[in-house]
N, C-alpha and C positions, 0 to 999 in steps of 0.2 A: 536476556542472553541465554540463560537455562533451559528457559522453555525454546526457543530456539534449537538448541541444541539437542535438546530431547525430542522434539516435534521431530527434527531430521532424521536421527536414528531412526526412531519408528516408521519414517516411510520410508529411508531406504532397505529398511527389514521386509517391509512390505514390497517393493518395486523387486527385492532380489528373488521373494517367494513367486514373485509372479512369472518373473523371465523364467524361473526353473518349472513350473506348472506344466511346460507342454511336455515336461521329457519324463511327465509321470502317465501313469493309466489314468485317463478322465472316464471312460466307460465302457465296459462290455470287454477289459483287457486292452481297449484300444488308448493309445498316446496321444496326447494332445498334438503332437507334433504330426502328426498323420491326419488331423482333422483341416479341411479347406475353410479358410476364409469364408469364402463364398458360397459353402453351403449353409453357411448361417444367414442367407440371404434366399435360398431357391430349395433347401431340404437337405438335410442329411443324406449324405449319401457313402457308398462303400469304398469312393475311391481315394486312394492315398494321394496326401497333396505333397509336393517338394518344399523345403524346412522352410523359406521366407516367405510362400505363401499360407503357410498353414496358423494356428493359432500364437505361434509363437512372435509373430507377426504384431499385434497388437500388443501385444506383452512387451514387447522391445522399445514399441514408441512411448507405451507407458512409461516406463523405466527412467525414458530418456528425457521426458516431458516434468516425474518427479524427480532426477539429479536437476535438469534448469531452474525447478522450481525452490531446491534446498540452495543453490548457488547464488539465488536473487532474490530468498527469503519469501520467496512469492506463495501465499495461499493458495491464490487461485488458481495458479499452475499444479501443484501439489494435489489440491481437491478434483481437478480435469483430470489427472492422472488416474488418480482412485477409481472415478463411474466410469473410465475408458476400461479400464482392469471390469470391475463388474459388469458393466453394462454388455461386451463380449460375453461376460462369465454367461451370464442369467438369458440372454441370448440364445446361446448354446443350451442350455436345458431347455429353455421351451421346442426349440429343432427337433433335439434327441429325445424329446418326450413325445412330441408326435410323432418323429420314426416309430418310438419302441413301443409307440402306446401309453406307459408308465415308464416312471424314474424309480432306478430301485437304489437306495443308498446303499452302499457295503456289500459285502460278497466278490465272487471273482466278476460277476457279469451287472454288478453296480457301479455307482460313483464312484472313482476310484481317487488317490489319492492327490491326484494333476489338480483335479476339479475343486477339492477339496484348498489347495496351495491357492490354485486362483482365487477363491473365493475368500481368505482370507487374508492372503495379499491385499486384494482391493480396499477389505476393510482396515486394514494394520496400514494404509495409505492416506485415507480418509482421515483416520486416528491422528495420524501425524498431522497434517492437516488443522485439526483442532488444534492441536498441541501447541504449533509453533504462535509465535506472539506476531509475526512478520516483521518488515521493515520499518523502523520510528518514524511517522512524520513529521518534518518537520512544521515548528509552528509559521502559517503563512503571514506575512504582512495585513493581509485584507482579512485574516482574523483578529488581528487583535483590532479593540477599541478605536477607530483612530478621532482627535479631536476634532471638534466643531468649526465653522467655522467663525475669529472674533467679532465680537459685535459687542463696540465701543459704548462707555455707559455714559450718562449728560457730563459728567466731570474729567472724560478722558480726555486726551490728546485726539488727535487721528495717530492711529498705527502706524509705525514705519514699517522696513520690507520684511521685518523679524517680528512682529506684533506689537505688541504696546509698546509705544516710545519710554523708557524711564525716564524720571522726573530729574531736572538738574541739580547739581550741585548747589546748594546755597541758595539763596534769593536772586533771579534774576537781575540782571543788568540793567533791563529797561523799568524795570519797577521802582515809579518816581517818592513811591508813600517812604515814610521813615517807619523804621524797623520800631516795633514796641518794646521800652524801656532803656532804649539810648535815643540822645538827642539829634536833630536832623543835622544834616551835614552843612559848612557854613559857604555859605556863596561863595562861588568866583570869587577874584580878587577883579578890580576895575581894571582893566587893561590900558595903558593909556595910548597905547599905538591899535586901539581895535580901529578898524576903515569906519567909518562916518561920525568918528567923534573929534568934537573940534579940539582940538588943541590948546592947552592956555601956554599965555603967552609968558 
């Protein structure tokens, strides 16, 4: 539950650096929020995007991908979040590294501080990620051991519909031996009305 709890924190630390990321300078003075989508697909280029298509864009689904993923304890929602965050981030550097030629960290016309939020975002996402312990499973039935099936030994019964039949009470009814150390039991008495005995007179 702790680590759970702590896991979450640190991605939602992470998810908020990220959504804030575009409204920083990522490079050259310029905002991430000015950078298109879609030149991270065809080049860099100088023109300004409007705010849902630009990078904030993915930042947003990240976010929303890591609160689903602290709400349902899920890793791998959590960890999809993180490489969507960097995999834009790191994306975008190689674009703007073949616009410019070179990346230049720091200064007014380097990486600036956008770039810097995303990029630690993503990891402070990932982080969480580790962290969290996820959802308990529960133990399945077809894991545990289940028994064999019975197989009756020379001195059993046959099984009835619950497995071995247990043994009766006392010495059977039909068993005509005399019990050992009492004496056998004494005959009938002569019936004198039994059907085919003659009668005296």
């Amino acid at each position: 539950m702790a680590r759970n709890a702590l896991g979450s924190a640190v991605a939602l630390i992470g998810a908020t650096a990220a959504v804030l990321s575009p409204f920083r300078v990522w490079y050259n003075g310029r905002e991430g929020r000015d950078i298109r989508v879609e030149d991270l697909f065809g080049g860099i280029t100088s023109v300004d995007a409007a705010l849902w298509t630009s990078m904030l864009l993915p930042m947003v689904f990240a976010a929303v991908v890591t609160l689903l993923g602290v709400l349902f304890r899920s890793r791998l929602l959590v960890t999809v979040a993180g490489v969507v965050v960097l995999g834009f981030t790191v994306v975008w550097m190689v674009r703007q590294g073949q616009a410019a030629g070179s990346l230049v960290a720091g200064g007014e016309l380097g990486l600036g501080s956008g770039a810097a939020l995303a990029v630690g975002g993503g990891l402070l996402i990932l982080l969480g990620a580790v962290l969290m312990s996820g959802r308990r499973r529960r133990r399945s039935r077809h894991g545990r051991q289940e028994p064999g099936p019975y197989e009756p030994g020379p001195d059993d019964h046959e099984p009835g519909p619950y497995g071995h039949e247990p043994e009766p009470y006392g010495p059977s009814t039909t068993d005509t031996q005399p019990i050992r150390g009492y004496p056998p039991p004494p005959p009938p008495p002569d019936d004198p009305w039994r059907p085919g005995r003659r009668r005296s007179p």
